[in-house]
Predicted model as a PDB file, atoms N, CA, C, CB and O in Angstrom, pLDDT in the B-factor column:
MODEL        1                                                                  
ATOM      1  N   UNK A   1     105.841 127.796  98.289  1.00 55.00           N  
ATOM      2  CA  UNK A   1     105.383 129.043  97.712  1.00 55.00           C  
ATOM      3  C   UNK A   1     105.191 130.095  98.789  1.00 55.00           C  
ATOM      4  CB  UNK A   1     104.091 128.830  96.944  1.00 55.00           C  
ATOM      5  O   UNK A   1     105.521 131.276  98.686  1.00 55.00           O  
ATOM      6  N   UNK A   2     104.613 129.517  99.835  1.00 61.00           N  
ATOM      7  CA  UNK A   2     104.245 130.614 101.165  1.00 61.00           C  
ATOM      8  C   UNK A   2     105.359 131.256 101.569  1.00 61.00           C  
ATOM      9  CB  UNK A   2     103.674 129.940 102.552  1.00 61.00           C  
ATOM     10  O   UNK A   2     105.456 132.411 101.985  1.00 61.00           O  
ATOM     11  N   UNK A   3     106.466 130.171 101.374  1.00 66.00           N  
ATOM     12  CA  UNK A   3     107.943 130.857 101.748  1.00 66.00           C  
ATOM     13  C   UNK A   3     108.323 131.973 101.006  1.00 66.00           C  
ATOM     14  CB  UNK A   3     109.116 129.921 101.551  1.00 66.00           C  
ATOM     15  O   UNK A   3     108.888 132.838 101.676  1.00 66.00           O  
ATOM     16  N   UNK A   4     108.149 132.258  99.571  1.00 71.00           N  
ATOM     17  CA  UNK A   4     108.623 133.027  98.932  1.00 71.00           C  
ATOM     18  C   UNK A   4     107.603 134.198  98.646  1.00 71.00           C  
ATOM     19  CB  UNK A   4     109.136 132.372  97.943  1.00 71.00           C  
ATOM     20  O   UNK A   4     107.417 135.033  97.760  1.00 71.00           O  
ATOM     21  N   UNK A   5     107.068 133.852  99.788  1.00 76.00           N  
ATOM     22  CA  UNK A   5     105.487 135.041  99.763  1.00 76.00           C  
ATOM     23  C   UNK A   5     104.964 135.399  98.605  1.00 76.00           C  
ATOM     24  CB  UNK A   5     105.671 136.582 100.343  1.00 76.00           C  
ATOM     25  O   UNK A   5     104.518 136.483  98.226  1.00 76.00           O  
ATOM     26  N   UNK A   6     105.082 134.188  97.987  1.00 79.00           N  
ATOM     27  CA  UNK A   6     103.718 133.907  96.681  1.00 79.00           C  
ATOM     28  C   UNK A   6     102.546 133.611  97.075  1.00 79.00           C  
ATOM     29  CB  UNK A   6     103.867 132.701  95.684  1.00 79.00           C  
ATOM     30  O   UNK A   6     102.615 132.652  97.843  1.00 79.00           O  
ATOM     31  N   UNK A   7     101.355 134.015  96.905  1.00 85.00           N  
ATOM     32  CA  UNK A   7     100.499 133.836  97.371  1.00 85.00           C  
ATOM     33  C   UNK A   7      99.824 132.440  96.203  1.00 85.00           C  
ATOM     34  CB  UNK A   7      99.877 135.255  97.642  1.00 85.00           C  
ATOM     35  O   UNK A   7     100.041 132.719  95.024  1.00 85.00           O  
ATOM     36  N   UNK A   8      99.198 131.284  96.380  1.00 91.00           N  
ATOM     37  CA  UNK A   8      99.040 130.261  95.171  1.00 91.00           C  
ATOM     38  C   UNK A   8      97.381 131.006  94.730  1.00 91.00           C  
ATOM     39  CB  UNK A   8      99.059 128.148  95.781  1.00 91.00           C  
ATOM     40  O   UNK A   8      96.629 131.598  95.504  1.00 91.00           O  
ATOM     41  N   UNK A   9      97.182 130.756  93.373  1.00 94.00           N  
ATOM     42  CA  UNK A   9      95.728 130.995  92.747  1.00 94.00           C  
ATOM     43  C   UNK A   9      95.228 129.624  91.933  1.00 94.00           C  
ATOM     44  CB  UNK A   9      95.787 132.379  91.599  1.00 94.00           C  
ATOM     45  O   UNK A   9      95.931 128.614  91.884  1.00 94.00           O  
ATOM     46  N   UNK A  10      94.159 129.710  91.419  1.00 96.00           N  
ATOM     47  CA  UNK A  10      93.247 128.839  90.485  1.00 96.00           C  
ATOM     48  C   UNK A  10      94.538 128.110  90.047  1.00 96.00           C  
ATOM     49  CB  UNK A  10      92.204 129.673  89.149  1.00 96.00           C  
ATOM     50  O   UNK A  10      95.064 127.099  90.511  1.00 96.00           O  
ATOM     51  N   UNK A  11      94.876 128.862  89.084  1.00 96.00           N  
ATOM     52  CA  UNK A  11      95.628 128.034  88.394  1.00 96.00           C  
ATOM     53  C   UNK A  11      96.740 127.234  89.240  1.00 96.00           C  
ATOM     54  CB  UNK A  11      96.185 128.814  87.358  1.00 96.00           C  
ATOM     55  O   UNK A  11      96.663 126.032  88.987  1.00 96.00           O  
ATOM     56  N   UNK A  12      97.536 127.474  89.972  1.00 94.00           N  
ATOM     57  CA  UNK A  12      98.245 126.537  90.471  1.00 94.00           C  
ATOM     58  C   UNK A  12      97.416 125.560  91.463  1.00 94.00           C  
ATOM     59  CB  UNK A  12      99.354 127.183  91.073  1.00 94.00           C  
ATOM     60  O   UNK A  12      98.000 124.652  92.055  1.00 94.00           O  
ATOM     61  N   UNK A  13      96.351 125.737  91.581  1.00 97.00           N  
ATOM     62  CA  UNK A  13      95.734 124.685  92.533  1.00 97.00           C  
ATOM     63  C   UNK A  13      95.290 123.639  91.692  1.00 97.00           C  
ATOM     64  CB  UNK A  13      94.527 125.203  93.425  1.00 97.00           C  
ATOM     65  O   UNK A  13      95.267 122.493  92.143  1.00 97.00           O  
ATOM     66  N   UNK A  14      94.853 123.927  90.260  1.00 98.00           N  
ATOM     67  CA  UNK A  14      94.092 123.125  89.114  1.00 98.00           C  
ATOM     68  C   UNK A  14      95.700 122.395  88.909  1.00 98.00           C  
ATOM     69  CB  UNK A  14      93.183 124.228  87.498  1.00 98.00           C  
ATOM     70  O   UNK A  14      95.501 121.185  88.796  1.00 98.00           O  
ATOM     71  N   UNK A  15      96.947 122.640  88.836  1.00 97.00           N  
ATOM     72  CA  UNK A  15      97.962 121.947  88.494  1.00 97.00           C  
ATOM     73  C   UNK A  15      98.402 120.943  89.474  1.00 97.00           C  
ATOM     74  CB  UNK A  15      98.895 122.762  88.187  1.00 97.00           C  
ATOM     75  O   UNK A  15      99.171 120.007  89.256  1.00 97.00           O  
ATOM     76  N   UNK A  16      97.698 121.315  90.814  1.00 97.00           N  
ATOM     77  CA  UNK A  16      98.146 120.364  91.453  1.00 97.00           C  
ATOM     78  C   UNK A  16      97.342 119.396  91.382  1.00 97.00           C  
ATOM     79  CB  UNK A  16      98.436 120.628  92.553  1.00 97.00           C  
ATOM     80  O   UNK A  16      97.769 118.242  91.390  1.00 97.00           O  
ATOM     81  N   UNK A  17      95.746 119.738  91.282  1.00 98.00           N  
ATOM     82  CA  UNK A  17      94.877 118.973  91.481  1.00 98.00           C  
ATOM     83  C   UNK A  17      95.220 117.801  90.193  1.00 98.00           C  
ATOM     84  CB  UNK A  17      93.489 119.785  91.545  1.00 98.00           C  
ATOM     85  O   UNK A  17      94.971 116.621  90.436  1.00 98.00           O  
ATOM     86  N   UNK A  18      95.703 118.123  89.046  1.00 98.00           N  
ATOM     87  CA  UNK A  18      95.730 117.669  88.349  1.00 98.00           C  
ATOM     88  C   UNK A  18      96.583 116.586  88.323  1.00 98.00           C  
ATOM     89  CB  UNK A  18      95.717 118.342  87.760  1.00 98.00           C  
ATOM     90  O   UNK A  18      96.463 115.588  87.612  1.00 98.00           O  
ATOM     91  N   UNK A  19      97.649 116.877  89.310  1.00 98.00           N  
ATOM     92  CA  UNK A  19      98.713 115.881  89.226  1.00 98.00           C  
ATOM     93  C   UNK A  19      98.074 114.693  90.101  1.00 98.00           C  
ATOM     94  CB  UNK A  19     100.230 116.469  89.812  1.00 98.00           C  
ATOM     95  O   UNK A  19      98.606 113.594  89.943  1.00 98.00           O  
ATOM     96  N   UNK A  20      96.971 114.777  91.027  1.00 98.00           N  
ATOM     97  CA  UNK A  20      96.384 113.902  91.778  1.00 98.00           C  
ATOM     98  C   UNK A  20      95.399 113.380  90.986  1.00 98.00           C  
ATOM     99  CB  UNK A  20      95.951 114.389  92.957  1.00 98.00           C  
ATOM    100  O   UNK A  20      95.061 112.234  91.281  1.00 98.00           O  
ATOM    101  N   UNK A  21      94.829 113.911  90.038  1.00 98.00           N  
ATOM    102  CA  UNK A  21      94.129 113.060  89.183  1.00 98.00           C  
ATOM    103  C   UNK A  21      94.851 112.149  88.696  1.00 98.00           C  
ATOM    104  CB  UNK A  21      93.553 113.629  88.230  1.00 98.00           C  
ATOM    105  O   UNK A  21      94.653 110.953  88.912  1.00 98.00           O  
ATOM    106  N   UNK A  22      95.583 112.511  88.130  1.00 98.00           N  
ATOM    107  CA  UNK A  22      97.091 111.433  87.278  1.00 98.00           C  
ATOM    108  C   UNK A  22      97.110 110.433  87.743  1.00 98.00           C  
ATOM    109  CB  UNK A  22      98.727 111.780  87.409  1.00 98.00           C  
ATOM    110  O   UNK A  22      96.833 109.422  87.098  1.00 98.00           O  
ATOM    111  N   UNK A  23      97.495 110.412  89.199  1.00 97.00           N  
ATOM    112  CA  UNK A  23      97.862 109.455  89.998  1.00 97.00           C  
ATOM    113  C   UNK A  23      96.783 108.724  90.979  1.00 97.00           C  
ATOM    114  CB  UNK A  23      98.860 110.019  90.680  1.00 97.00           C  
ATOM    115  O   UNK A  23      97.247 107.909  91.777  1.00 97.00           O  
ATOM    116  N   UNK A  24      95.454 108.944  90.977  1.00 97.00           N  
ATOM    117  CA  UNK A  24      94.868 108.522  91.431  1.00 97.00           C  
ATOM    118  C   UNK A  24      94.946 109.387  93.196  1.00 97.00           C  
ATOM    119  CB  UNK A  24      95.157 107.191  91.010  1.00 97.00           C  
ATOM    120  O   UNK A  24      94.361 108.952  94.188  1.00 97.00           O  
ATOM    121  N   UNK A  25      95.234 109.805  93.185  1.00 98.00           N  
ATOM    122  CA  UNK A  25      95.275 110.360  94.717  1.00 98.00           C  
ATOM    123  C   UNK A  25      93.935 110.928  95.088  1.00 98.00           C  
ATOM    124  CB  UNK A  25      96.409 111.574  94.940  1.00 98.00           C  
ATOM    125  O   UNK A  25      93.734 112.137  94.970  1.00 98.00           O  
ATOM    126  N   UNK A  26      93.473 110.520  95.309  1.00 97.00           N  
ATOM    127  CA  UNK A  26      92.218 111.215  95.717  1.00 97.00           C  
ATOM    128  C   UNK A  26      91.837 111.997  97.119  1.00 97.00           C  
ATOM    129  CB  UNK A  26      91.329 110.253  95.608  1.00 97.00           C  
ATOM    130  O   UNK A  26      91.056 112.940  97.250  1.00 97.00           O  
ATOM    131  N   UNK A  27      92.498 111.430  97.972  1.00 98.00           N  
ATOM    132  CA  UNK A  27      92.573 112.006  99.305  1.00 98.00           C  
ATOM    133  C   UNK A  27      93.144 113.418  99.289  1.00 98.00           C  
ATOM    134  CB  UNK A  27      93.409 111.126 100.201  1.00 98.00           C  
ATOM    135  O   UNK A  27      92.499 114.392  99.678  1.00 98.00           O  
ATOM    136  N   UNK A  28      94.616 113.488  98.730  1.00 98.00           N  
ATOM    137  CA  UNK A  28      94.809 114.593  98.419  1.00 98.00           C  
ATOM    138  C   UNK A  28      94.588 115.210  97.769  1.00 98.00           C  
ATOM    139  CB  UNK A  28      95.346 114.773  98.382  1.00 98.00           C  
ATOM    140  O   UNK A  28      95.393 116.141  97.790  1.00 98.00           O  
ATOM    141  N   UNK A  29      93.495 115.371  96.693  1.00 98.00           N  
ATOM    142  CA  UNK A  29      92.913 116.049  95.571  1.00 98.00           C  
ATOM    143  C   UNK A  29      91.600 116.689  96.849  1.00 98.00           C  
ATOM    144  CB  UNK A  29      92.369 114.797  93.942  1.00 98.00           C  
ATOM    145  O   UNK A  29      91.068 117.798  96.893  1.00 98.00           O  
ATOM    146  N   UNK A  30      91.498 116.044  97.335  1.00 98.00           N  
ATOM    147  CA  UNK A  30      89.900 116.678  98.284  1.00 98.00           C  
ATOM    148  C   UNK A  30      90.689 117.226  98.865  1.00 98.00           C  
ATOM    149  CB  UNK A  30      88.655 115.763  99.312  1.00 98.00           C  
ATOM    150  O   UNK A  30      90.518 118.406  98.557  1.00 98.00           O  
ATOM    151  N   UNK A  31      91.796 117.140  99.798  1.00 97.00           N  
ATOM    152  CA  UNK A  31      92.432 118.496 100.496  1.00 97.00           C  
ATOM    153  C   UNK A  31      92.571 119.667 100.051  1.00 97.00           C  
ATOM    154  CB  UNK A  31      93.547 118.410 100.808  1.00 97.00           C  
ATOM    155  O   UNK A  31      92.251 120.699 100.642  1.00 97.00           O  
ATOM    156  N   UNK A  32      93.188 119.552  98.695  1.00 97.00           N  
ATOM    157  CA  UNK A  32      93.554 120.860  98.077  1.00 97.00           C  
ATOM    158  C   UNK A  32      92.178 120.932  97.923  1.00 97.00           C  
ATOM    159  CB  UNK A  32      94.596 121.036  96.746  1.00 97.00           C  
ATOM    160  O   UNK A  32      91.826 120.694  99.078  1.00 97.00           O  
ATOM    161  N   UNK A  33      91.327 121.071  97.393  1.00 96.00           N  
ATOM    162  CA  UNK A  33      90.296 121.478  96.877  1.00 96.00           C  
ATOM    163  C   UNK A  33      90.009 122.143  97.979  1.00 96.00           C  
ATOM    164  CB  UNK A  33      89.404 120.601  96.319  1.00 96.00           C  
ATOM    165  O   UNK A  33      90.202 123.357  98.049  1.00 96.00           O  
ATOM    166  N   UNK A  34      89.309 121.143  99.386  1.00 96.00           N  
ATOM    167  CA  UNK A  34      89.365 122.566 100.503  1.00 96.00           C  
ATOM    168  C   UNK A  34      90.315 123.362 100.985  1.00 96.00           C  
ATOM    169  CB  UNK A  34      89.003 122.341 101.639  1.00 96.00           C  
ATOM    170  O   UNK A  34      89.904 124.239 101.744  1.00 96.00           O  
ATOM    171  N   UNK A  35      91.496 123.325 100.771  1.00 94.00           N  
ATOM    172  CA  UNK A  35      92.115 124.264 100.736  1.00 94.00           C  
ATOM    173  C   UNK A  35      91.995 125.778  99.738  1.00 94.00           C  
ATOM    174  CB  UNK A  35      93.047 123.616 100.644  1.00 94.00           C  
ATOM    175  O   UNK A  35      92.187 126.951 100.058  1.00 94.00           O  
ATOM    176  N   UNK A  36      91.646 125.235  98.596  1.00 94.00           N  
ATOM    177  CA  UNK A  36      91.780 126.029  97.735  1.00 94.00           C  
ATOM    178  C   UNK A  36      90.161 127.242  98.116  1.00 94.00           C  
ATOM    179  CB  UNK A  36      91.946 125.042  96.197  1.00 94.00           C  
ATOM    180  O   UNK A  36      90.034 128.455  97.951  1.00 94.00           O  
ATOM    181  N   UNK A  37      89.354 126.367  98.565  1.00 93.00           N  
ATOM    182  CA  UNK A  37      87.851 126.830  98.626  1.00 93.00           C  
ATOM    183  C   UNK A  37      88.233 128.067 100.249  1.00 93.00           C  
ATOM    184  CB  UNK A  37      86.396 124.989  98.970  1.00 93.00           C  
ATOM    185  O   UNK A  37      87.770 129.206 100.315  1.00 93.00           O  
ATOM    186  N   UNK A  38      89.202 127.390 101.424  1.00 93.00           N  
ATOM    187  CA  UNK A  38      89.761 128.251 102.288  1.00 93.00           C  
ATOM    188  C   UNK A  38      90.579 129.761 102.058  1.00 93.00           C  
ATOM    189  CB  UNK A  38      90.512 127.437 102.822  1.00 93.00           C  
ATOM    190  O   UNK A  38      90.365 130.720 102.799  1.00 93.00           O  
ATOM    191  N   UNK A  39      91.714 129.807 100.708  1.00 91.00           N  
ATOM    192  CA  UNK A  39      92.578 130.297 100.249  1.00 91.00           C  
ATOM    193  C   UNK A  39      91.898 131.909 100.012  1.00 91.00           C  
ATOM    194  CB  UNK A  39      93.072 129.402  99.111  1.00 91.00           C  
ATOM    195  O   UNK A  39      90.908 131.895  99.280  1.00 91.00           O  
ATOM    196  N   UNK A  40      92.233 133.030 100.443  1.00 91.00           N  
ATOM    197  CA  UNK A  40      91.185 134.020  99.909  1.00 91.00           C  
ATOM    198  C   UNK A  40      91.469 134.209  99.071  1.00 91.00           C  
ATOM    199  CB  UNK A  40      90.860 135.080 100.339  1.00 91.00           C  
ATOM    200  O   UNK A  40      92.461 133.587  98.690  1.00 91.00           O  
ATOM    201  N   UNK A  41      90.897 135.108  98.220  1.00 92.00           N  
ATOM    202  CA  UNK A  41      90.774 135.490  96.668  1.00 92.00           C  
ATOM    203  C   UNK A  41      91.138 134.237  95.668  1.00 92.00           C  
ATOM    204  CB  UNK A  41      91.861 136.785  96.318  1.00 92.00           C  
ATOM    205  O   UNK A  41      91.415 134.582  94.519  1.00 92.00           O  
ATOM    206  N   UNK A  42      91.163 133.286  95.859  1.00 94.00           N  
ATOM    207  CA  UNK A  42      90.703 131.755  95.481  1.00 94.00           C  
ATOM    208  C   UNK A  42      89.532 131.358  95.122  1.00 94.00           C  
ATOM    209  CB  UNK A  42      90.841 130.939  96.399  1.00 94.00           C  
ATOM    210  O   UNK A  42      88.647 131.660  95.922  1.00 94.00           O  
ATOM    211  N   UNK A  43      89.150 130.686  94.038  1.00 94.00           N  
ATOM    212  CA  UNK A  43      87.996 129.773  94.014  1.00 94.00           C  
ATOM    213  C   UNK A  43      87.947 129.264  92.443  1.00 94.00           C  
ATOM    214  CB  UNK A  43      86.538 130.585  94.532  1.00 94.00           C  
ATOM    215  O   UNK A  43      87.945 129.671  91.282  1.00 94.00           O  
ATOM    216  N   UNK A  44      87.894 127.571  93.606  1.00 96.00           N  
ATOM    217  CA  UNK A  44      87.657 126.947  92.542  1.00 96.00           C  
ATOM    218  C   UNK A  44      86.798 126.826  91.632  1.00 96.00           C  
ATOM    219  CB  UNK A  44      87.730 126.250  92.726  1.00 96.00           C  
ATOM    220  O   UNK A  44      85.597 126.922  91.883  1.00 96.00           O  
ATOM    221  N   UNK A  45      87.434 126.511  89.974  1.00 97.00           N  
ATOM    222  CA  UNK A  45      86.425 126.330  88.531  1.00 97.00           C  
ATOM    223  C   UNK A  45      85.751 124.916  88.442  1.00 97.00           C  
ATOM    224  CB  UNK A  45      87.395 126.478  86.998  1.00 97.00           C  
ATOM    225  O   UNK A  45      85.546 124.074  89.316  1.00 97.00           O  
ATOM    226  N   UNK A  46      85.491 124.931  87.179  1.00 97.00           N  
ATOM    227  CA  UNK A  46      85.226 123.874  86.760  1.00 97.00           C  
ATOM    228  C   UNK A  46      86.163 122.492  86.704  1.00 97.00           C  
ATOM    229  CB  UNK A  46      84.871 124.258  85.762  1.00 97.00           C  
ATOM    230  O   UNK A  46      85.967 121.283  86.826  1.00 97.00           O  
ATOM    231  N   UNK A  47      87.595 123.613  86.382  1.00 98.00           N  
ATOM    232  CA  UNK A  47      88.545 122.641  86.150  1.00 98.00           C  
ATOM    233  C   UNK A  47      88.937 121.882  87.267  1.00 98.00           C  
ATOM    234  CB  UNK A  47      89.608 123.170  85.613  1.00 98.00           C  
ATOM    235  O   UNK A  47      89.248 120.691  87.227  1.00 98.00           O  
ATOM    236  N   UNK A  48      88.914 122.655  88.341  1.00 98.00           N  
ATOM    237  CA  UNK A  48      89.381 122.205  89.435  1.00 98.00           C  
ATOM    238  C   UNK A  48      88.829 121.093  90.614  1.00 98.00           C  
ATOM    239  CB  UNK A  48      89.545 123.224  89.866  1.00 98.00           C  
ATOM    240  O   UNK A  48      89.316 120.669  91.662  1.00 98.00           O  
ATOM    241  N   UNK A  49      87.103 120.766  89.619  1.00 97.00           N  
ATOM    242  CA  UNK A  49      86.419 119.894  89.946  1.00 97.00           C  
ATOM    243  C   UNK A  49      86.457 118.882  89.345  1.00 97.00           C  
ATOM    244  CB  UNK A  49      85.511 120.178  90.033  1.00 97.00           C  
ATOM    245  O   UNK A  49      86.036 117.809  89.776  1.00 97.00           O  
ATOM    246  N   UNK A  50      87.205 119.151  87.755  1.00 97.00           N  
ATOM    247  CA  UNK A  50      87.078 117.708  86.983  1.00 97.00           C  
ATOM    248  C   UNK A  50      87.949 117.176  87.321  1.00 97.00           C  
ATOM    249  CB  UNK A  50      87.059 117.543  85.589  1.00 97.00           C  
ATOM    250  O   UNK A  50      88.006 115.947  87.285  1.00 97.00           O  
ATOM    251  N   UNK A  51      89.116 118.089  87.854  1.00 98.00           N  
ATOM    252  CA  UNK A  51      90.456 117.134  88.547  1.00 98.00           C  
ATOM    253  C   UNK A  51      90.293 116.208  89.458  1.00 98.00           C  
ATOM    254  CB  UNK A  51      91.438 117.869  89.262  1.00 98.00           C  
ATOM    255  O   UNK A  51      90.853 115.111  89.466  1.00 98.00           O  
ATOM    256  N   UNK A  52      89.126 116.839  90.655  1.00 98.00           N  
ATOM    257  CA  UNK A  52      88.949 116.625  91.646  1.00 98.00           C  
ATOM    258  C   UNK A  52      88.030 114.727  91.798  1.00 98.00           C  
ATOM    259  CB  UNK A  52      88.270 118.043  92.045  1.00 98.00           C  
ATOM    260  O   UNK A  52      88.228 113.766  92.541  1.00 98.00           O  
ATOM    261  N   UNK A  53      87.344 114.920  90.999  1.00 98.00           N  
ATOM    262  CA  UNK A  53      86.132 114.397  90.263  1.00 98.00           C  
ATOM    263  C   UNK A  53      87.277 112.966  89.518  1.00 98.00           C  
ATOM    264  CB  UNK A  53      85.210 115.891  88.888  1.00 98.00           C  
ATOM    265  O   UNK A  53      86.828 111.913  89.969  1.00 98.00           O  
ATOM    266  N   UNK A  54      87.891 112.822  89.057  1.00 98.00           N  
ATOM    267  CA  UNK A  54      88.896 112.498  88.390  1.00 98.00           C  
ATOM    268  C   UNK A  54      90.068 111.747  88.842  1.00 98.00           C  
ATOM    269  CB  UNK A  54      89.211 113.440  87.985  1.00 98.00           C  
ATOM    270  O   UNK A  54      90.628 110.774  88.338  1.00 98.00           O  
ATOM    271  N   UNK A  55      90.389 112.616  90.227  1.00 98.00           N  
ATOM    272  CA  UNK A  55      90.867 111.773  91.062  1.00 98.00           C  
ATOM    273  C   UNK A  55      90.420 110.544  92.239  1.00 98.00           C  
ATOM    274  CB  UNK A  55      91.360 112.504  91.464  1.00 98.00           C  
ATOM    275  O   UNK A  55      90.991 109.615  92.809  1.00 98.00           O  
ATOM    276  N   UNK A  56      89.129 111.114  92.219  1.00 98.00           N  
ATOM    277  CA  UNK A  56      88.448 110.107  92.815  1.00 98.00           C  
ATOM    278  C   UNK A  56      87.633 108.945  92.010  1.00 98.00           C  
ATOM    279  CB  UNK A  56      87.626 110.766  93.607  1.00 98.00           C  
ATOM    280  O   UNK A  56      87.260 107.967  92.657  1.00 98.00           O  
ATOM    281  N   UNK A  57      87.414 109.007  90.948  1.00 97.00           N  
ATOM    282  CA  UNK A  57      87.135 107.729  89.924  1.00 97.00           C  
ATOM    283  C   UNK A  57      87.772 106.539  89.960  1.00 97.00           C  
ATOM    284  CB  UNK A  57      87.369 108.021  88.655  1.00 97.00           C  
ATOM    285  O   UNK A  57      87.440 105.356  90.030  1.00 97.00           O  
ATOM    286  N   UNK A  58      89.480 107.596  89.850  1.00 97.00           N  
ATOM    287  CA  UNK A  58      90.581 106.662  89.611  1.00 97.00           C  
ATOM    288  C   UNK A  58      90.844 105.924  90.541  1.00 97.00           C  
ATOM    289  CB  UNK A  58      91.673 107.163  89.302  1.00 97.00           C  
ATOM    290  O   UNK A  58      91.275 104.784  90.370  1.00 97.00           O  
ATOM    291  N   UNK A  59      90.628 106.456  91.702  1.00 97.00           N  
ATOM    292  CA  UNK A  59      91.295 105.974  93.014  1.00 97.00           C  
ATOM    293  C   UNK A  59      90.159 105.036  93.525  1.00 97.00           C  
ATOM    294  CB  UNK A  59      91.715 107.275  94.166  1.00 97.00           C  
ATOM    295  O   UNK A  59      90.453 104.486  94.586  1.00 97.00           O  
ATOM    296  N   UNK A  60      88.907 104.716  93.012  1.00 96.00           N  
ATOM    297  CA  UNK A  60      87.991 104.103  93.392  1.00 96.00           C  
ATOM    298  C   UNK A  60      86.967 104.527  94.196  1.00 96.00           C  
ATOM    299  CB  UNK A  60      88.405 103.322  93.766  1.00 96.00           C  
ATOM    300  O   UNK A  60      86.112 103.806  94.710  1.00 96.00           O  
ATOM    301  N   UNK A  61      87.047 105.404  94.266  1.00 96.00           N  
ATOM    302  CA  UNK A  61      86.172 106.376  95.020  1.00 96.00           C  
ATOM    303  C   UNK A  61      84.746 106.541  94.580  1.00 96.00           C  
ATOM    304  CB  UNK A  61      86.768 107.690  94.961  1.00 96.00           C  
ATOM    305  O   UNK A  61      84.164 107.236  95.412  1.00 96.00           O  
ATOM    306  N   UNK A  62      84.027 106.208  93.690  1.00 95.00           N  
ATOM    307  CA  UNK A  62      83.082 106.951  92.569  1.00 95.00           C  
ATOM    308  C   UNK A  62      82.004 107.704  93.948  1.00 95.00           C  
ATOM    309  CB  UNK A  62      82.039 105.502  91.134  1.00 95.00           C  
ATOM    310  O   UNK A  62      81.505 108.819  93.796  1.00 95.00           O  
ATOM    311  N   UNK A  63      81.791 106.874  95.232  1.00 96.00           N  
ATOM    312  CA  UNK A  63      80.604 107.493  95.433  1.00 96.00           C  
ATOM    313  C   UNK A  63      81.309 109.344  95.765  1.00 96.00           C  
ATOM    314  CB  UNK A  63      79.645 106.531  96.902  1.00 96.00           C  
ATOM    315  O   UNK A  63      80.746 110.342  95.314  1.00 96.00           O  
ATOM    316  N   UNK A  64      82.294 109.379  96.420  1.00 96.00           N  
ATOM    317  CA  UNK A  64      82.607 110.647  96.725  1.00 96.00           C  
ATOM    318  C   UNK A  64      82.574 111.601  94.685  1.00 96.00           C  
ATOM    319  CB  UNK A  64      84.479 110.485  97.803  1.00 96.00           C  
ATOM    320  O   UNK A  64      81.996 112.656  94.422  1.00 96.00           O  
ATOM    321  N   UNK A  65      83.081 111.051  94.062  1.00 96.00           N  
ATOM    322  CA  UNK A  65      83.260 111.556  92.956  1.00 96.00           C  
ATOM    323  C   UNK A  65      81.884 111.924  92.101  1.00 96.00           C  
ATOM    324  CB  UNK A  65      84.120 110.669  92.346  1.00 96.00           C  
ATOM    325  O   UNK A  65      81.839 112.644  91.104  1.00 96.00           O  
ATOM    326  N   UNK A  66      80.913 111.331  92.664  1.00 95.00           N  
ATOM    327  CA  UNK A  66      79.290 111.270  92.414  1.00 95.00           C  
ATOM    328  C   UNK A  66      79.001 112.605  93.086  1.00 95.00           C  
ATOM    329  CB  UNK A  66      78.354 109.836  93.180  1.00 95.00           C  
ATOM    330  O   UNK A  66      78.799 113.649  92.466  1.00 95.00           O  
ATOM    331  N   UNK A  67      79.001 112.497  94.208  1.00 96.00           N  
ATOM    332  CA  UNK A  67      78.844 113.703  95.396  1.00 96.00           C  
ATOM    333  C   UNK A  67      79.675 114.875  94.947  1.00 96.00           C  
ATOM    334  CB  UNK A  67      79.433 113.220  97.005  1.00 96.00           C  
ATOM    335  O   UNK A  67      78.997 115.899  94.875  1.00 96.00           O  
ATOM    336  N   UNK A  68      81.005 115.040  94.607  1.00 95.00           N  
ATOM    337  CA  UNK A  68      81.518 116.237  93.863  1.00 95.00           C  
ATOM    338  C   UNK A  68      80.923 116.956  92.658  1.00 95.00           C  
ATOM    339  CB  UNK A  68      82.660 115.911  93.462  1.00 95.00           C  
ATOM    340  O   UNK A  68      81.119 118.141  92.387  1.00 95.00           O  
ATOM    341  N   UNK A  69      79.954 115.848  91.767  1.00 91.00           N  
ATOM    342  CA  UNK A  69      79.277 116.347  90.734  1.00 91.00           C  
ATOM    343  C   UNK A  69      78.201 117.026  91.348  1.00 91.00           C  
ATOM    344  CB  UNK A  69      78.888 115.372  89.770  1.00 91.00           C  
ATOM    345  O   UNK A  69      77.794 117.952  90.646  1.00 91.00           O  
ATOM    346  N   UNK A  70      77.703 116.907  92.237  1.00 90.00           N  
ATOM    347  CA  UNK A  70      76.215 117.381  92.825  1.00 90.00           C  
ATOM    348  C   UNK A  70      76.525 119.047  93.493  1.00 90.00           C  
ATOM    349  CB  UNK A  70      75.588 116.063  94.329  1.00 90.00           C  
ATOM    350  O   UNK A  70      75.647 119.815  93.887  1.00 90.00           O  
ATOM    351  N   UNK A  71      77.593 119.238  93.482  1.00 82.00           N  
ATOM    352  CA  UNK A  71      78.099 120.454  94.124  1.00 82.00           C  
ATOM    353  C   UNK A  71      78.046 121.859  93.485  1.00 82.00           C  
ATOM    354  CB  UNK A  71      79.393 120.217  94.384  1.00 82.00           C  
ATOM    355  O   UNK A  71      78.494 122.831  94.093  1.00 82.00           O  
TER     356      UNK A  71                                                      
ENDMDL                                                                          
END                                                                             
């Protein structure tokens, strides 16, 4: 996207996040997320926590996914 000097927003970060929920990825669901929290005129929703939240359940994670709720 950076290549085509798109700048990414909410919504494409919630789509990615989402695809790491899917799959259990959780490592990379916490990247994007700080990424997304780095990104200016960015910031993450709700949604982008249940992804987040979601991916770390799956992936076995709960205590980090505990700690994302507290945020």
């Amino acid at each position: 996207m950076r290549k085509g000097n798109i700048s990414p927003n909410t919504y494409t970060y919630n789509a990615l996040l989402s695809a790491c929920a899917k799959n259990a990825r959780w490592k990379d669901a916490l990247s994007l997320l700080e990424m997304c929290h780095q990104e200016p005129g960015v910031k993450p929703d709700v949604i982008s926590y249940t992804h987040a939240i979601r991916a770390c359940a799956r992936g076995g994670n709960t205590k980090r996914a505990l700690a994302l709720l507290e945020e």
